[in-house]
C-alpha positions in Angstrom: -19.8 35.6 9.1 -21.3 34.9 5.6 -23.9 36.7 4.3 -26.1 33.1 4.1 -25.2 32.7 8.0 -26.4 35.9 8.7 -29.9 35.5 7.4 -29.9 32.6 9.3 -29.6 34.5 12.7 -32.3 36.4 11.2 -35.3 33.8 11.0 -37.1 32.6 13.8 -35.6 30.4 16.1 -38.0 27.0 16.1 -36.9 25.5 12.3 -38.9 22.9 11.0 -36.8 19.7 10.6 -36.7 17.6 8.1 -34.7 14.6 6.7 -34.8 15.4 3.2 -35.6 19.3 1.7 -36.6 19.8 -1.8 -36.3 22.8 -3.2 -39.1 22.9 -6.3 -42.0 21.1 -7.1 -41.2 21.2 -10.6 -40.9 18.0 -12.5 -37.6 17.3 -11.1 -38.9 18.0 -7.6 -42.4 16.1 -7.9 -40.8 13.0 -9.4 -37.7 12.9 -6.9 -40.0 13.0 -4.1 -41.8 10.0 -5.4 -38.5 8.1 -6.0 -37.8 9.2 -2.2 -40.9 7.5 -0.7 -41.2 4.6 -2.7 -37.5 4.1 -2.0 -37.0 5.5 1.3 -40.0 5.6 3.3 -38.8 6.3 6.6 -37.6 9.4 5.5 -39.4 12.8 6.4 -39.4 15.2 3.6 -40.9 18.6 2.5 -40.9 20.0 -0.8 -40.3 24.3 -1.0 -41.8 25.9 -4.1 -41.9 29.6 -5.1 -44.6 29.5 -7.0 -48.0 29.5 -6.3 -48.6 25.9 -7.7 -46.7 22.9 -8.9 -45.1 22.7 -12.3 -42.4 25.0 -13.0 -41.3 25.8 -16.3 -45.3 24.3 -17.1 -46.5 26.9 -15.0 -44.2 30.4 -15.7 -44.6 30.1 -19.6 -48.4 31.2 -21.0 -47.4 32.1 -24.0 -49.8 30.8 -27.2 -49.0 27.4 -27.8 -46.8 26.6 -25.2 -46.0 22.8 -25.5 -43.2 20.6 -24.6 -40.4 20.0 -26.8 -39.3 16.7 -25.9 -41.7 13.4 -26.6 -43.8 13.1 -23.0 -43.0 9.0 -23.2 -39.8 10.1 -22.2 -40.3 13.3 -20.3 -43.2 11.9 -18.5 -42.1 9.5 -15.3 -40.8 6.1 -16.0 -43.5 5.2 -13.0 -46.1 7.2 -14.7 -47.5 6.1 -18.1 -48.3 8.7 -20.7 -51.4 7.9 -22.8 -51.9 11.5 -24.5 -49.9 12.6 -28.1 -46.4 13.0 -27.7 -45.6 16.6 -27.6 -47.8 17.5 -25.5 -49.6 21.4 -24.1 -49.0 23.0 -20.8 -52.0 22.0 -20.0 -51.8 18.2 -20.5 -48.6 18.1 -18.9 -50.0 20.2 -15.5 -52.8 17.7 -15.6 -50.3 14.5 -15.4 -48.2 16.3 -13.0 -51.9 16.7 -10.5 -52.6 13.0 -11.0 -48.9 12.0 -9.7 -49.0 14.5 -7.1 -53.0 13.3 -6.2 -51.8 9.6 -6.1 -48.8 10.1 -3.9 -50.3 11.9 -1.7 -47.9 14.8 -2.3 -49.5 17.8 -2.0 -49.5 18.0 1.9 -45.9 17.9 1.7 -45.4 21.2 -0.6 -45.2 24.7 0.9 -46.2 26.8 -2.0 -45.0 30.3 -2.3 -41.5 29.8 -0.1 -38.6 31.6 -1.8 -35.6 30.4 -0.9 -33.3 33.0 0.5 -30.2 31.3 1.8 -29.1 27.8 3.1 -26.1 27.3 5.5 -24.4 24.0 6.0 -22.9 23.1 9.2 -20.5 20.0 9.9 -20.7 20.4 13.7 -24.4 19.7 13.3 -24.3 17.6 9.7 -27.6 20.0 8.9 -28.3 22.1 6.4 -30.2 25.4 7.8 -32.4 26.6 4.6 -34.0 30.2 5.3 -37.6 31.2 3.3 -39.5 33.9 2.7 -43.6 33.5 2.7 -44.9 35.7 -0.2 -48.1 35.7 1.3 -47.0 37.1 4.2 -43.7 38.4 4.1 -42.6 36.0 7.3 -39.2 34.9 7.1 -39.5 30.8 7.6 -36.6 28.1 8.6 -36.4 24.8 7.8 -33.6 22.2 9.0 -32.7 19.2 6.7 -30.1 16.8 7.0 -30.0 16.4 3.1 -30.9 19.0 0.3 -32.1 18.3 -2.8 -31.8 21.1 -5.5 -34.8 20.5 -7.9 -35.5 24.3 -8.6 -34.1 24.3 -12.4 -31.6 26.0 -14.1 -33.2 29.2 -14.9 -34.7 32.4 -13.6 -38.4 32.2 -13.9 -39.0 35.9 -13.1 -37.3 37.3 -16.4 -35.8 35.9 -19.6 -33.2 36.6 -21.2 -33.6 39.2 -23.7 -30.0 41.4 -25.7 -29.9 45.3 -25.7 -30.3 46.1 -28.8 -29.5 50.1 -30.2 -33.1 51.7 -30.4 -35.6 49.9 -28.1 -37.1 52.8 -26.2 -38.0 54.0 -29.8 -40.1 51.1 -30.5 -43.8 52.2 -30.2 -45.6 48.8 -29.6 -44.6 46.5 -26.8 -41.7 44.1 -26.3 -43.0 41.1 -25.3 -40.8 38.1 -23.7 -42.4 35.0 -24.2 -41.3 33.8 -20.5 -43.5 36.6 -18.9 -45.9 37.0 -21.3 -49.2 39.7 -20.6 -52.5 37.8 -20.4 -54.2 41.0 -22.3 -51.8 41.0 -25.2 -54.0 41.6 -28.3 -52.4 40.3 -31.4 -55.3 39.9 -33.7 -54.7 41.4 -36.3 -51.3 42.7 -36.1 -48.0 42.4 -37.5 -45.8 40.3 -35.0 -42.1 40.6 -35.2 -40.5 37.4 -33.2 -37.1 37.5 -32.8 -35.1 34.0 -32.7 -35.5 31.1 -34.0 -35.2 28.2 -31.1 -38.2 25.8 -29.9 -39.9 28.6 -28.2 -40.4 30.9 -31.6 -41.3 27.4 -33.5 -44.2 27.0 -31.0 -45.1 30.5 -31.1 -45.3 30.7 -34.3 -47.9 28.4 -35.9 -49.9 29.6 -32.4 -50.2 33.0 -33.2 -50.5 32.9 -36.9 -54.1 32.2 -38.0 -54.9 35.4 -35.5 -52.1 38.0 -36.7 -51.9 40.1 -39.9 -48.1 38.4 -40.7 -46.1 36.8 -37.8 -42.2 36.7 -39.1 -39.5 35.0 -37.5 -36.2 36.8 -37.6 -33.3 34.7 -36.6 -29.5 35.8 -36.5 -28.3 32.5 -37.9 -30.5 29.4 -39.1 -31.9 26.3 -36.4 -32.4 22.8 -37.3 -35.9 21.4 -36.9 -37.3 17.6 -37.0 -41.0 17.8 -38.5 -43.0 14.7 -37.8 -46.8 13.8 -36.9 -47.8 14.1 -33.7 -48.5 10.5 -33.3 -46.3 7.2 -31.8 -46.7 4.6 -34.5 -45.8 2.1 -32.2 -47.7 3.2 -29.1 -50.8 3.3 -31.6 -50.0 -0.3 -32.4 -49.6 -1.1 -29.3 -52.8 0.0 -28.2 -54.8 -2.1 -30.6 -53.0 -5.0 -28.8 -54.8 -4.1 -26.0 -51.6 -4.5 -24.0 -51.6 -2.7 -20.1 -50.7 1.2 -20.7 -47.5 0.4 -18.3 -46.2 -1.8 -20.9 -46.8 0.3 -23.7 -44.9 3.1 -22.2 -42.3 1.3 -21.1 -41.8 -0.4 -24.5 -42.7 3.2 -26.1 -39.9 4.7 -23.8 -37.2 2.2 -24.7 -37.7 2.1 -28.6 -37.6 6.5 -28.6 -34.5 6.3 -26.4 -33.0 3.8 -28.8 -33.6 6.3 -32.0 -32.3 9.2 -30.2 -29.1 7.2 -29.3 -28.9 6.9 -33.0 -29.7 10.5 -34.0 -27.3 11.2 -31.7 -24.3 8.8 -32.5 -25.1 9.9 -36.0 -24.7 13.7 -35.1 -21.1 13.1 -34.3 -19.9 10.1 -36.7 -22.4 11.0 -40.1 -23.3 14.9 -39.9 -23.6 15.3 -43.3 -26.1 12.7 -44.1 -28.0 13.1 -40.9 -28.2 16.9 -42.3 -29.3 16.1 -45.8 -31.9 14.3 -44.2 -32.9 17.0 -42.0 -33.3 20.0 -44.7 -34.9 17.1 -47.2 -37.6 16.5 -44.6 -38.1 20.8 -44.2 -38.1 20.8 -47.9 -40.8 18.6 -48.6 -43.2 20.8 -46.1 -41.5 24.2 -48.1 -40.9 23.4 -51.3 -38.5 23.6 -54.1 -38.3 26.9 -54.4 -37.7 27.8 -51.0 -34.4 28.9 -49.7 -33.3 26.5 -47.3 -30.0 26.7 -47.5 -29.9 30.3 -46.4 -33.0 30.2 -43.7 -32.9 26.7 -42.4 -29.1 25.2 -43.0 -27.2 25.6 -39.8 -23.3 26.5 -39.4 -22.8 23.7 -36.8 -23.2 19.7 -37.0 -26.7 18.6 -35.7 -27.5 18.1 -32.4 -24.6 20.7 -31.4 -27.5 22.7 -30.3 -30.7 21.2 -29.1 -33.0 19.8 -32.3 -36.2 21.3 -31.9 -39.5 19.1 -33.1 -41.8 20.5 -35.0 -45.1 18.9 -34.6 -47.4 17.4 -37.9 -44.9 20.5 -39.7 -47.3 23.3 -38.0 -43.8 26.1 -38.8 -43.1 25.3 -42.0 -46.5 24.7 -42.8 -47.4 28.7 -41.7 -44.4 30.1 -43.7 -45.2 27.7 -47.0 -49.1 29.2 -46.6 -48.0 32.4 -46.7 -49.0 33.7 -43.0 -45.8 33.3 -41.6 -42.6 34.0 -43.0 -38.7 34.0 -41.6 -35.8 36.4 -42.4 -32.1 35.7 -41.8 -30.2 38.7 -41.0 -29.1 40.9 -38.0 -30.6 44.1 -36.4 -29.2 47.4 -36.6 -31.5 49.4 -34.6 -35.0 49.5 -33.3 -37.4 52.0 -35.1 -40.9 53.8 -34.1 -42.5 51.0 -36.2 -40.0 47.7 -36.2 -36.4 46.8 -37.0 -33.9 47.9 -39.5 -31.2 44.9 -40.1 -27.9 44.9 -41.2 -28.9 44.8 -44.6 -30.8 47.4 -44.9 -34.3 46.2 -44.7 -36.6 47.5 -42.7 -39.3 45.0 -40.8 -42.5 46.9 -39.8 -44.4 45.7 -36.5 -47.1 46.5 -34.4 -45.4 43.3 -31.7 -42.3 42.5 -31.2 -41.7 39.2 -28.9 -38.1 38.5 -28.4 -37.8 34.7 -28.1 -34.3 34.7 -27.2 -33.8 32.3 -24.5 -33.1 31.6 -20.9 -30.9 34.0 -18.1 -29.7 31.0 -16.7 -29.3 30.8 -12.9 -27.1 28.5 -10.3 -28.5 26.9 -7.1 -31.5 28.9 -7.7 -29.7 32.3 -6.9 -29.5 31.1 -3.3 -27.0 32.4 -1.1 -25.0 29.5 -0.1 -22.5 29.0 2.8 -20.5 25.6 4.2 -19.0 26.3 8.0 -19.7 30.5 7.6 -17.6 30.2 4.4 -19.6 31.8 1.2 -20.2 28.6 -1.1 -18.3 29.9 -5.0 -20.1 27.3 -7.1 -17.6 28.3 -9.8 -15.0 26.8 -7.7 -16.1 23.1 -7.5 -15.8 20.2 -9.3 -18.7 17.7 -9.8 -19.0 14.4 -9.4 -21.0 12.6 -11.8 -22.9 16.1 -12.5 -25.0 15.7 -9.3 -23.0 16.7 -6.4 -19.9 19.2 -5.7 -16.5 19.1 -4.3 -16.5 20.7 -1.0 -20.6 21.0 -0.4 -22.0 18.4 1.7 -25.1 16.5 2.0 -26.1 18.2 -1.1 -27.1 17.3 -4.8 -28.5 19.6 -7.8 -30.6 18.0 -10.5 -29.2 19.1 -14.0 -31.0 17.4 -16.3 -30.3 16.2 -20.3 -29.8 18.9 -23.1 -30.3 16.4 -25.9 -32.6 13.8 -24.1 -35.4 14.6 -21.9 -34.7 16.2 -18.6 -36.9 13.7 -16.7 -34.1 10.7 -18.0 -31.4 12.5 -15.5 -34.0 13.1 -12.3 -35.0 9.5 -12.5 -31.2 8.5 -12.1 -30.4 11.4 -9.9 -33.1 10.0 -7.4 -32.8 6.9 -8.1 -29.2 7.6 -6.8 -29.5 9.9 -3.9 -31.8 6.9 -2.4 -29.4 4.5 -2.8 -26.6 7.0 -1.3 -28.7 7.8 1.8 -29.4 4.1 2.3 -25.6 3.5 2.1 -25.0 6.4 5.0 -27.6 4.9 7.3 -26.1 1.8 7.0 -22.7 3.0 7.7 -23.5 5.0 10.6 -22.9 8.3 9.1 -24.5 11.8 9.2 -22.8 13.5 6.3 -20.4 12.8 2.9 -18.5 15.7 1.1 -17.0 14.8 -2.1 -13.8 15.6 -2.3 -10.6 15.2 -4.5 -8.3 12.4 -4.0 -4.6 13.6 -3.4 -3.7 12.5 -6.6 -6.2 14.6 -8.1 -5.9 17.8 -6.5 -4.0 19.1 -9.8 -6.1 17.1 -12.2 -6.9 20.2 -15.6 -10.4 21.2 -15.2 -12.7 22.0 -18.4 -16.2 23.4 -18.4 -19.4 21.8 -16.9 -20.6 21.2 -20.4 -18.0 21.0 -23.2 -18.9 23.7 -25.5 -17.7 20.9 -28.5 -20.3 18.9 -27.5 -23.1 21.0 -26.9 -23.1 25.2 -27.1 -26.8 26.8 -26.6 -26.2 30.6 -26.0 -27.7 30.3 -22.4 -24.8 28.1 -21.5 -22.1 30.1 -23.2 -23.4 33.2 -21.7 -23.0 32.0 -18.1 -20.2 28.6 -18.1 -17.9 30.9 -16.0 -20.8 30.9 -13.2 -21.0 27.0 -12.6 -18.8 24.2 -11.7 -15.8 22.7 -13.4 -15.7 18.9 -14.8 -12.4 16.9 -14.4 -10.6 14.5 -16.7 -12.0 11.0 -15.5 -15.3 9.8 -13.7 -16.3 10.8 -10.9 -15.3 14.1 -11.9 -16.9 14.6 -15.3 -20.5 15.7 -16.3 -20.7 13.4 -20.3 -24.2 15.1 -20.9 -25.1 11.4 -22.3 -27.9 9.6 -21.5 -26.4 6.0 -22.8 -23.1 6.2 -21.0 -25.1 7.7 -17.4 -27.9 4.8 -17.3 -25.2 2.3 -16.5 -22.4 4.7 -14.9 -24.6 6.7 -12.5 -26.1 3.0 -11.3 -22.7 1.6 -10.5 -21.2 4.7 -8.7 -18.5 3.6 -6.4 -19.9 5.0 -3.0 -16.8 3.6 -1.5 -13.9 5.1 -4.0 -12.8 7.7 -1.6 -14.0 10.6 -3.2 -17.0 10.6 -1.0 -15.6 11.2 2.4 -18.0 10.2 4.6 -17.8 11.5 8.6 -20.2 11.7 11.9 -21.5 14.7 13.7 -19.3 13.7 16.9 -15.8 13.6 14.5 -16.7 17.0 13.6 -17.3 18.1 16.7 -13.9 17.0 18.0 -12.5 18.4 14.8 -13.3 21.8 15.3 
């Protein structure tokens, strides 16, 4: 018996049922359970979340500052207009996130503090068994679903992901992760050490530095940033207009998704100019005598890595006043007081915050089973990067590295509805998607091409999540433009869905 089976036996004996389980009320989970009772309203559904409250990512990181990196016209729900500035604080974001939940009536249908232990899939039955444990109480709980909807994210809230570097334990100040970050920390007036240079240290940063002595950034190897004001030209137009707020975003949403498609075309066919353009705009906030091409000129094409925005300039403008500054280089060893690099140098700090990224996580560290057999996610194949060859009834939302998440879990649920109508209407109680004969030696490549798009938190962990094939269904593009029109026109009927009832199950076993 699996280890996820076992647990099973262990819970008590009256599950819960369900039609639909959600696991996370992030914004994945919050917005597919709208899609699911606008689109399907006969279906029953709960939503599981760990945490104490909605929100997620919104609601693990506290750190000074913290504020989305992707405009909210686009991260925000396609059914939910944004009216605030476009990069947008935790805070406004949880407050958007309570209003959607207030006005579908949602929050009766979460289960806050339910961490999800194991879930065990059984084709006799076509029903997911999900096992929980109540942090309140410590009581193992069990749910039944006949669908499972993975909306937990793609990272481990608990802990980031922070190197071993020689020397830590000699450090005399604390280490500080932004993802788990104390609410007593006293910076005022002290030297801050922040090591990496993603979207996390750029919003850090500018937060921290008005408060601190001299906040640095050191970074290994330089990041691209887009500075811009913190304003929508258009969406101020719009507004003048007096035109419905559910127009404006809409029209908002479409002309930001356009420029992105030609940032991102230009990433691949222009680099060079679309670079140029990039280190002109951090010059004009830095100044000629700044050296950009050693702190903020990047090894790698743009948009290889995800292109952080920097709101009304608030990074460069700290480092060009003088109260923030950034080093390039590599660490040697910790001291009592700081960091000696590779160079030489030594970099004195009362704080050190290590802003260096996700641990990234599959299925929510779950313990997964399909007929007593332990589920290897490593060992499947996706199709169209929502479900998985050999796990039924099942999809995981994955969202956009380049375009806002929220673009993917709109067509994710927009898709599982249109898949469970398509299985009531045929009759049937489960699908597994499965490889055609013809396929069954087809070469098999990452779940995100490295080429395309190589953030350390994906390199550090490819080996633990699925494969892609060579051809659709089997493939996982990571585009936005190709996805709005593929994921829509999936072929429920291609064969690689292999639909079946509880009763052929039965007699096949």
């Amino acid at each position: 018996m699996s280890q996820a089976a076992a647990k099973t036996d262990l819970a008590q004996s009256t599950p819960e049922h369900f039609d639909v389980l959600i696991v996370g009320a992030g914004i994945s989970g919050i917005g597919g359970a709208c899609h699911l009772q606008s689109q399907c309203p006969e279906k029953s559904f709960l939503i599981l979340e760990n945490q104490d409250q909605f929100g997620g990512t919104w609601r693990t990181h506290t750190y000074p500052g913290v504020r989305s990196d992707s405009d909210l016209y686009t991260f925000g729900y396609r059914f939910k207009p944004w009216t605030g500035k476009p990069i947008a604080t935790a805070d406004a974001i949880l407050e958007y996130m309570e209003e959607v939940i207030a006005e579908h009536d949602l929050d009766s249908r979460i289960r806050y503090g339910h961490v999800v232990r194991s879930a065990s899939f059984s084709s006799e039955e076509a029903l997911w068994t999900v096992v929980a444990e109540h942090k309140g109480s410590g009581e193992t709980r069990t749910f039944t679903c006949s669908f499972l909807w993975m909306c937990q994210g793609y990272y481990r809230h608990a802990k980031g992901y922070t190197p071993e570097w020689p020397g830590m334990d000699r450090f005399e100040g604390p280490i500080v992760h932004p993802q788990t970050w104390p609410e007593d920390l006293d910076y005022k007036g002290k030297r801050v050490l922040v090591i990496g240079s993603g979207a996390t240290a750029a919003t850090l940063i500018p937060a921290m530095a008005d408060d601190c002595a001299h906040i640095t950034m050191l970074q290994r190897s330089p990041t691209y940033f887009a500075p811009g004001e913190n304003r929508n030209e258009l969406a101020d137009m719009l507004r003048e207009l007096d035109l419905p707020e559910e127009w404006i975003h809409e029209i908002v949403r479409r002309k930001i998704l356009f420029d992105m498609q030609v940032v991102t075309r230009r990433s691949f066919e222009e680099p060079e100019a679309l670079k140029a353009e990039l280190l002109t705009a951090a010059r004009a906030y830095l100044g000629p005598d700044f050296d950009i091409d050693k702190h903020f000129t990047p090894s790698y094409r743009p948009w290889r890595q995800r292109l952080a925005f920097i709101p009304d300039g608030d990074l460069f403008k700290g480092i060009a006043s003088g109260k923030a500054s950034v080093v390039t280089d590599e660490i040697d060893t910790f001291t009592s007081r700081g960091v000696r690099l590779k160079s030489g140098e030594v970099l004195e700090a009362d704080i050190i915050v290590t802003a260096t990224g996700f641990d990234l996580c599959v299925l929510g560290d779950i313990e997964f089973a399909v007929d007593g057999e332990d589920l290897d996610f490593a060992r499947t194949v996706t199709w169209h990067g929502i479900h998985y060859s050999g796990v039924p009834n099942m999809a995981w939302v994955f969202g956009y590295l380049r375009t806002s998440w929220t673009m993917r879990a709109d067509l994710i649920a927009d898709h599982v509805c249109r898949l469970l109508k398509h299985m009531d209407a045929k009759g049937v109680q489960q699908f597994v998607p499965t490889l055609r004969p013809d396929e069954q030696d087809m070469p098999l490549g990452p779940f995100v091409d490295k080429e395309n798009f190589n953030p350390g938190y994906l390199l550090r962990s490819m080996h633990l999540m699925p494969k892609q094939g060579t051809h659709a269904p089997w493939t996982f593009p990571q585009d936005y433009y190709v996805e709005k029109d593929a994921i829509p026109a999936a072929d429920l009927e291609d064969g690689t869905l292999v639909y079946g009832t509880r009763q052929q199950a039965r007699r096949a076993s």
